[in-house]
N, C-alpha and C positions, 0 to 999 in steps of 0.2 A: 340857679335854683331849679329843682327837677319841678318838671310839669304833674299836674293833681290828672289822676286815672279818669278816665271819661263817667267810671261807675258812681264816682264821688259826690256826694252832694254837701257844698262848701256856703257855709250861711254866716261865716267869717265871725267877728266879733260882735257883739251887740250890750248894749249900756241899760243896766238896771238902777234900782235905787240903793243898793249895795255896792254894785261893781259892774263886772259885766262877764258873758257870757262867751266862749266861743265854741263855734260848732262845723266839725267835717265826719258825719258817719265813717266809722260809729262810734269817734270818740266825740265826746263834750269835755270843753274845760271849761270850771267854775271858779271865778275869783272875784273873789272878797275883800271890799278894803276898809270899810264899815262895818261894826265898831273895830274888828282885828281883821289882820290881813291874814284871809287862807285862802289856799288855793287848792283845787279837786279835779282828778281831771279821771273819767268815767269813761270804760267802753261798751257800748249797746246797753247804757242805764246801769251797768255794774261798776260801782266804784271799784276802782286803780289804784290810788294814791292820793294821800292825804300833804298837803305840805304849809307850815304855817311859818311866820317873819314876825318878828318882834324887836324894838328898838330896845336897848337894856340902858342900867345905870350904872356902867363899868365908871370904877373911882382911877383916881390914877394911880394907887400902889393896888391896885388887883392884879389878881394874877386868873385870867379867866378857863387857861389849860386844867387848872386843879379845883374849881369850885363852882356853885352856879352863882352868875351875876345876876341881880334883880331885872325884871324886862318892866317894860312899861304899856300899861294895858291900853288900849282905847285912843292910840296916838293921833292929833287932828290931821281931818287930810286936809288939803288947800283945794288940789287941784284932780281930775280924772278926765282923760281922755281917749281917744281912741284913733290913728293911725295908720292907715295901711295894717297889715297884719301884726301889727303893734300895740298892745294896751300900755298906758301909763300912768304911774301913782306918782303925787309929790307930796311929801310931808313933811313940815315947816319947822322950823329951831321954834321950840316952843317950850316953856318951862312945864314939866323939869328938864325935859329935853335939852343937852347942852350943843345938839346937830341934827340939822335937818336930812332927810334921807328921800332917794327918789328909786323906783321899781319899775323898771321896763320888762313888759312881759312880751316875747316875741316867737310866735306860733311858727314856727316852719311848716311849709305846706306838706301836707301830708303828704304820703306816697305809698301804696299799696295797704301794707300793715304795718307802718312806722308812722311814729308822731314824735317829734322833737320839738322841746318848748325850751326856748332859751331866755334867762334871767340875767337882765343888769341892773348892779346895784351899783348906787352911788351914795358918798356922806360925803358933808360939807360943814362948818363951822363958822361963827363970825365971832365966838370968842377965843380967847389969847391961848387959850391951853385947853384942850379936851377927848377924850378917849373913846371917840365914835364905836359901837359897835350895834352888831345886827344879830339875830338868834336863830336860826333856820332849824326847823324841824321836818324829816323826810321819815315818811311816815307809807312803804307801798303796804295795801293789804290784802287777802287771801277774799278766797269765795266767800268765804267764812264770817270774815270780817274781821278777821283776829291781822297781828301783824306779821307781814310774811318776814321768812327768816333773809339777812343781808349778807353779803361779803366785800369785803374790801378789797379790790383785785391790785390796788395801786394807790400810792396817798393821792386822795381826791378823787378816787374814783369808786362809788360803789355798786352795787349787781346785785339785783335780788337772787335768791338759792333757784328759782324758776328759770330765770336767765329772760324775764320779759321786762324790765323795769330797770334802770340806772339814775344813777347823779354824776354828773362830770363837774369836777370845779378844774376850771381853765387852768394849765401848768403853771403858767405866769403868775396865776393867783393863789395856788398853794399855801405857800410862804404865808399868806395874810389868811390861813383857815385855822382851827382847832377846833377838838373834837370835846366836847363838853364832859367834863370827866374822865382823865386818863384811863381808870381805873374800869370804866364800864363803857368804854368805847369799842368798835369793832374794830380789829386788826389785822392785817395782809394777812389773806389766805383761810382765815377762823369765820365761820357762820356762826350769827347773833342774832335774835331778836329784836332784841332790844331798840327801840324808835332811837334812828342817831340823832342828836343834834349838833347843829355846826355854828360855831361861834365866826362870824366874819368882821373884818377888822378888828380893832381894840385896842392898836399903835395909839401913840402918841401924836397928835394932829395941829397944825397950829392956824391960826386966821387966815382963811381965803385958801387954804390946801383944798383941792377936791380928790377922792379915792377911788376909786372904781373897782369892778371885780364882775368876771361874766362865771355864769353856770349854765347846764345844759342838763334836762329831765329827757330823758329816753324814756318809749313807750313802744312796745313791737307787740304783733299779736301771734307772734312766733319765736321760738328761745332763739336769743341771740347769739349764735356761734360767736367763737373764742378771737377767728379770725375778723368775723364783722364789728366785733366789740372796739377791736381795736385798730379798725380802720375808722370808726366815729369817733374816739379819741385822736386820733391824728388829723383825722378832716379838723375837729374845732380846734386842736393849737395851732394849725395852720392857717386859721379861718383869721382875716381882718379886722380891726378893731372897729366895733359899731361908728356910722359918724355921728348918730344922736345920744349915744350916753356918755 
């Protein structure tokens, strides 16, 4: 892990009555897990990117590539802590909930003008048959406040038109992503506006299965050349599997 610049002033994570906060000038991330999980991450008090998680009510003859599935608002949390450079959410099988679900937020130390914030999710079940899925909303936006326009440079990877902002969903984890609406998704190579959302999991799951899935939010305060892009995608599929999620 590369060393944080001497100019840096690193005040790491810290626990509010919502969530908690982390901070290394000049970005701040803000994450929320009361009453909904969102997450904000601001540089020098301008918000960046917006991005929210929601547990849905995927049935088992859905098909969630073509429709939206219902999410579930205000899901209990159990547990919040905080870890080394680690935030972490636990959220309980609880009705209607048919699978509990847990969110590891993991701050990469910063490093000059890059910030990589990487996400592990997990669902789990303790009944006989159920259709775990999660709703991810990525959401970068403009000075402005408007939503900046996106590209899709590869399945599971996206790039704001700027070139300062991305989403990496792990290679390995593809496979378990969909883009919420065929029909209005972003697609290799075409800039959209349009807020993507990303449906994770929604397989078919049975008692005592656990799923996992990592992703990875890029933040540069400089456009990310073509060839850097895609030396961060290869650092994280080469990257090892967390030993905590």
């Amino acid at each position: 892990m590369s060393a944080i610049s001497n100019n840096q002033s690193v005040r790491g994570w810290q626990k509010n009555d919502t969530g908690a906060t982390f901070s290394s000038d000049p970005w701040r991330v803000q994450c929320q897990c009361q009453p909904n999980t969102t997450f904000v991450v601001s540089e020098s008090d301008r918000i960046c990117t917006r991005l929210s998680l929601q547990p849905t009510l995927a049935q088992l003859d859905s098909t969630p590539a073509q429709h939206a599935v219902p999410v579930v608002a205000n899901p209990p949390l159990a547990e919040s802590y905080i870890r080394q450079n680690d935030f972490v959410t636990i959220y309980p099988e609880q009705s209607p909930l048919t699978f509990g679900f847990q969110v590891y937020y993991c701050v990469k130390q910063p490093v000059n003008d890059l910030l990589v914030i990487e996400l592990w999710l997990s669902v789990q079940t303790s009944t006989l048959e159920s259709h775990p899925q999660l709703r991810l909303s990525f959401e970068p936006v403009t000075e402005n406040h408007q939503p900046a326009p996106l590209q899709e440079t590869a399945p599971g990877q996206i790039l704001s038109a700027d070139l300062t902002r991305g989403l990496i969903v792990h290679p390995l984890d593809v496979a378990d992503c969909t883009w919420l609406n065929n029909s209005d998704s972003i697609r290799v190579g075409a800039t959209n506006s349009r807020k993507p959302e990303l449906l994770a999991f929604g397989g078919f799951m049975e008692k005592g299965v656990i799923r996992r899935m990592r992703l990875q939010l890029v933040h540069s305060r400089q456009k990310i050349a073509s060839h850097h892009w895609q030396q961060l995608v290869e650092s994280f599929a080469n990257s090892p599997l967390p030993l905590t999620a």
